[in-house]
N, C-alpha and C positions, 0 to 999 in steps of 0.2 A: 593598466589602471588598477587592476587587483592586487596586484605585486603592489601597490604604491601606498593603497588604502593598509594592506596587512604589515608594512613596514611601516606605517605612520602609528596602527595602534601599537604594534613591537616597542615604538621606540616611548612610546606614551606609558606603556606599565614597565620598562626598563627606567625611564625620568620616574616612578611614581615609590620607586625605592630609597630610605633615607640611608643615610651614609651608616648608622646604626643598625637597620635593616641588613645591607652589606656585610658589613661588621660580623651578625650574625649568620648570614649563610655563611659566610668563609669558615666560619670557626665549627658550624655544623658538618660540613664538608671534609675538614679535619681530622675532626673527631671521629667520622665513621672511616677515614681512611686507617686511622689507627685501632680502634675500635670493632669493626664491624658494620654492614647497613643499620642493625636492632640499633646502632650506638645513640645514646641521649645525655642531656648536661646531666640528667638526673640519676641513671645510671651511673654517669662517671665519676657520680658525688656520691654514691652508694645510698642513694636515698628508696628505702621502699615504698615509702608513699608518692612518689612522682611529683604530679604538677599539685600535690594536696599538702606539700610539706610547707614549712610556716617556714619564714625567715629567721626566727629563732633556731628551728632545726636544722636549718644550712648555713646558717656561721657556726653553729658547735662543729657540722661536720665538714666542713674548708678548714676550722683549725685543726680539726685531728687529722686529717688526710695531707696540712700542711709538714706537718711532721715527718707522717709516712712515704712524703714524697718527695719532700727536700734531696736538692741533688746532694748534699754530703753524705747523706744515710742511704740514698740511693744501692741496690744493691744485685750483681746480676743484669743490667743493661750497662747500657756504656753513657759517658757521662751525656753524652750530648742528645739523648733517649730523655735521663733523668731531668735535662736544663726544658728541653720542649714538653714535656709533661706535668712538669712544675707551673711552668707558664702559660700553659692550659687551661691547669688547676685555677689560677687568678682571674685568668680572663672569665672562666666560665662563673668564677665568684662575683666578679663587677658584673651580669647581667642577673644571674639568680638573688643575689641579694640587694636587687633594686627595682626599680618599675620595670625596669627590661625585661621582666621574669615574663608579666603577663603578654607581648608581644611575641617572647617564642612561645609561649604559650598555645598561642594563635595559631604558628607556622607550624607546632607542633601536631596540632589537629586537623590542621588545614594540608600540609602538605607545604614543604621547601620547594624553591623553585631553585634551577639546572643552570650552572654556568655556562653558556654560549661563546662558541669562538667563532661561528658563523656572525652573530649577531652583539659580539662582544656586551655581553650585560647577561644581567642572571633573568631565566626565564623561566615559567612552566612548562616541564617537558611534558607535548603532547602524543596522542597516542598516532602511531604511523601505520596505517594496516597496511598491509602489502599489495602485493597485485591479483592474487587467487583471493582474496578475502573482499576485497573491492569488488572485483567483477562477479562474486557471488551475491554478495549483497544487492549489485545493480541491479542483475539478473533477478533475485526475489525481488524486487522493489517495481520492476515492469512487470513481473507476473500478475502480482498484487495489483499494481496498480491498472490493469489492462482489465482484469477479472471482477474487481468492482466497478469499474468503467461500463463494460458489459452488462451487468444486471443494472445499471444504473439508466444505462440507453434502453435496455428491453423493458422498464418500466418506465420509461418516458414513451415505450412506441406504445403501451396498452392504454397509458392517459388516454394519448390523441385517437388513435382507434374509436374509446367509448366514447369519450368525448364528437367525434363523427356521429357513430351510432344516434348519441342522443341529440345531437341537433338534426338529422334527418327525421328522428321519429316525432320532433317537438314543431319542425314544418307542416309535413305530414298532418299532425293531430289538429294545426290549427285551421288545415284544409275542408279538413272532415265537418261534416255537418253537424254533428253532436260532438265533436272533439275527442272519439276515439274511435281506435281501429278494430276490423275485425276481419276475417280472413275473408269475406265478400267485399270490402271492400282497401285494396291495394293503392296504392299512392307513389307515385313518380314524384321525385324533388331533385331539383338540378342543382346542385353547389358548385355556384360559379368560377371560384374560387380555387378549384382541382380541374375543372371544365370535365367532370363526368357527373351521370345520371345514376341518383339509385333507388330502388325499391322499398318500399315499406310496409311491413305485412306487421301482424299480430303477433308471430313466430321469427321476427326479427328482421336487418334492413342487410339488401341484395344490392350489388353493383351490376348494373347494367350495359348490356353496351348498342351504341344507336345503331352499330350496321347489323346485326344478330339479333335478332326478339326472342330469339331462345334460350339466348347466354344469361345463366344467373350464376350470380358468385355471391355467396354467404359472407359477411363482414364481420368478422368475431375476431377478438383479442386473444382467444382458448387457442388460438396455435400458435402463438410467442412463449415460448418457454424459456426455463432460467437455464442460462447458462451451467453447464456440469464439468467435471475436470477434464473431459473431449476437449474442451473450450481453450485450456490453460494453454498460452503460447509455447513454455517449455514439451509441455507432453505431443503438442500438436507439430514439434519443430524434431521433437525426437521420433512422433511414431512416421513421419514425414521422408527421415531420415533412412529407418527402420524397413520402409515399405517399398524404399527404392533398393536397396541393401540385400534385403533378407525376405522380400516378398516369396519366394520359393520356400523359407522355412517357416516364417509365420508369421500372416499380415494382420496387424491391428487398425479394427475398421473405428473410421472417428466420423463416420456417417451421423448423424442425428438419429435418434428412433424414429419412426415412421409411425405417422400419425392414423388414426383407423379414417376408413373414406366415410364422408357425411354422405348421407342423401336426403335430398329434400321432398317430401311426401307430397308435397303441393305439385313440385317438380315432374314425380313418378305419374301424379296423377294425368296432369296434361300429354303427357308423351303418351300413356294408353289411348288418353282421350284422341290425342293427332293419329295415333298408328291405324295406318289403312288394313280393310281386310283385305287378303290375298283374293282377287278375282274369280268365277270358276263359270264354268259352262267353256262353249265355244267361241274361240278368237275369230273373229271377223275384220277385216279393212275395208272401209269403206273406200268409192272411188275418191272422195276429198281428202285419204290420208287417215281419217278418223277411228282408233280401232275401239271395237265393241265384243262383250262378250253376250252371245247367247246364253238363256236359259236350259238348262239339260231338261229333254225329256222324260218322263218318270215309262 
């Protein structure tokens, strides 16, 4: 189907060539085969001002160069040099000194297009990169595209995080009897929606879990971090490489930094508050199994 569409527009800007157009590359074509790639009608009319010369300046100089170039005075090539150069000379005169001028004019700025024998018609040669130059390119082009993808998702996860955050604290607040919170009083809000339970304090909202009363987990966006060149699939695919390799001679760690341990002060506090004192005096068992300690005598 691709092949059909790029052969359909091929043959559309090969049709979109007039026979004067034609006319022109071939003769451009020519010219630089005898000439040189640098070769131009304007050069080969020895014109210094190029595409600036007036029509009066290029019929003075087609007649002097007709002179010069005529095959009888011709001198030093061979005749059949002098008959093709001569007949250059005219041809490139029927376009310079007529409207033709301003169309090469055009292709002169814009660039000639490439005779094709694959696709017989003249076409714009395009550029062909190779195969190491492709797959370099691909390869930047997933890196790139992987790595803002990346910070693209880790700022979509911090939206919804606060976004949580603040629809628990704005349940929460409308529970509250004056509409805000404070660290006496804590609020449970269930969002149905994830099917878990979380906390709400003044110091910010806890996920909870229903078989643990002890389990608090702090809900903050502060430990999504952006992406660093760890990240970049190349370096991650080379030190990957590198680590199964060369790990005896030097392993590069693509670990994440480790983030410092929070504690929650609210947290600390209850846990002193739960921690039992150690016992003391004398163990006793009663006969029902029940053990007791005595008081130490002083």
């Amino acid at each position: 189907m691709r092949f059909l569409i790029l052969w359909t527009l091929l043959a559309a800007i090969v049709a979109s060539w007039s026979s004067e157009d034609i006319e022109l590359f071939q003769l451009q074509t020519d010219l630089v085969k005898l000439y040189g790639s640098d070769a131009t009608f304007y050069k080969f009319f020895e014109l210094p001002k190029g595409e600036k010369s007036t029509f009066e300046q290029i019929s003075k100089q087609f007649k002097k160069l007709s002179k010069k170039y005529h095959p009888d005075k011709a001198r030093g090539i061979s005749k059949k040099k002098a008959n093709k150069r001569f007949e250059m000379l005219n041809l490139v005169a029927n376009v310079l000194k007529t409207d033709r001028k301003e169309r090469y004019d055009y292709f002169l700025q814009n660039g000639f297009p490439k005779y094709s024998t694959s696709s017989a018609g003249w076409i714009y040669a395009r550029f062909k990169p190779g195969l190491i130059f492709t797959l370099l390119v691909l390869l930047l082009f997933i890196n790139v595209s992987h790595y803002v993808g990346t910070i693209i998702q880790r700022n979509q996860d911090r939206k919804r995080i606060n976004s949580l955050i603040e629809e628990v604290k704005l349940v929460a607040g409308s529970q509250a009897p004056n509409g805000e919170l404070d660290l006496t009083q804590q609020r449970k809000v269930r969002v149905e929606r994830l099917e878990k339970t979380f906390l709400s304090r003044i110091d910010g909202v806890f996920l909870c879990d229903d078989e643990d009363p002890d389990y608090l987990e702090k809900i903050t966006s502060d430990d999504i971090l952006n992406p660093t060149w760890r990240d970049i699939l190349l370096v991650r695919w080379f030190a990957c490489v590198w680590n199964r390799l060369f790990k005896s001679v030097y392993f590069i760690d693509l670990s994440p930094p480790a983030l410092p341990k929070k504690h929650d002060p609210l947290d600390l506090e209850e846990k002193k508050a739960k921690k039992k004192k150690k016992p003391t005096g004398e163990k006793k068992v009663l006969p029902n199994g029940k053990v007791i300690y005595s008081k130490k005598r002083n």
